[in-house]
N, C-alpha and C positions, 0 to 999 in steps of 0.2 A: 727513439730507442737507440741508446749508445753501445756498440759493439765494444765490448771490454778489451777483445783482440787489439783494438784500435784506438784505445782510449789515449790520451796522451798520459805520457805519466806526471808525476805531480812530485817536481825535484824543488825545493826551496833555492832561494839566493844563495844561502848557506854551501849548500849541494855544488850548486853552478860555481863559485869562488874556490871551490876545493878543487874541483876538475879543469876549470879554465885556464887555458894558456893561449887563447885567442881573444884578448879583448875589443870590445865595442869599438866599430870605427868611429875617429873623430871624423868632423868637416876638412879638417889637414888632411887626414888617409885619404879622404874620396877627392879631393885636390888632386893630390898626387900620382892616382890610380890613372893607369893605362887601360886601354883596350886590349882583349887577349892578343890578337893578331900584331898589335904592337909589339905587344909582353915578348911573344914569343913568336917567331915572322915564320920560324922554319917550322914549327908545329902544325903552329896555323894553316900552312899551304896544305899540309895532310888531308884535312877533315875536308870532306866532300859533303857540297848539299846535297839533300835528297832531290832525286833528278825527278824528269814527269813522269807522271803517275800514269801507268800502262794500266790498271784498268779501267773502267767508267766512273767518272766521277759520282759524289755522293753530294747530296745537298746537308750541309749543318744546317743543325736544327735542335731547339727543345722540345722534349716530350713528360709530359708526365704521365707513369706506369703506377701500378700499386707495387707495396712492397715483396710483396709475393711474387711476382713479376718477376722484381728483380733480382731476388731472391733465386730463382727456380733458374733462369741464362747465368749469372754466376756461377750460381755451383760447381756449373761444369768447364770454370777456368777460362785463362785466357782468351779471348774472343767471340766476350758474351755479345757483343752491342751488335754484330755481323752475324748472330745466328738468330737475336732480333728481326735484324732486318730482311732473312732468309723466311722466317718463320711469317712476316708483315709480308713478302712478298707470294708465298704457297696461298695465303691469303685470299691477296689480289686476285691470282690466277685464277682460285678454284669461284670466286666472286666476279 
């Protein structure tokens, strides 16, 4: 089932030729191309990695849920997968 929120839209060549002012890289362009930190040295020193991780680690993993599932931790926005795992873990406990 495709969420029409999300569908991609459906622009012709046509479309994309009228709007575009960024053409396709050739093999030249990617030649050419620097690294950002090259590009730009003083920018670059800005951006900080993210440092370690102060809480406990999680293990990655796939799972597969029904869609109702996923449906239902959605809804309620940003940080469905961690009330997942809060919900996986009342679980355990009460198990």
């Amino acid at each position: 089932m495709t969420d029409p929120k999300h569908a991609a839209p459906e622009y012709t060549k046509a479309d994309m030729d009228a709007v575009s002012d960024n053409p396709e890289w050739t093999a030249e362009d990617f030649a050419k191309a620097k690294p950002f930190a090259e590009a730009f040295p003083n920018l670059a020193k800005t951006i900080r990695a993210r440092g370690p991780q102060k809480a406990p680690k999680k293990v990655s993993t796939t799972l597969r849920l029904s869609p109702e599932v996923i449906e239902h931790f959605k809804s309620g926005g940003p940080g469905w997968q961690s009330r997942i795992d809060a919900a996986l873990k009342d679980w355990v406990a009460a198990h």
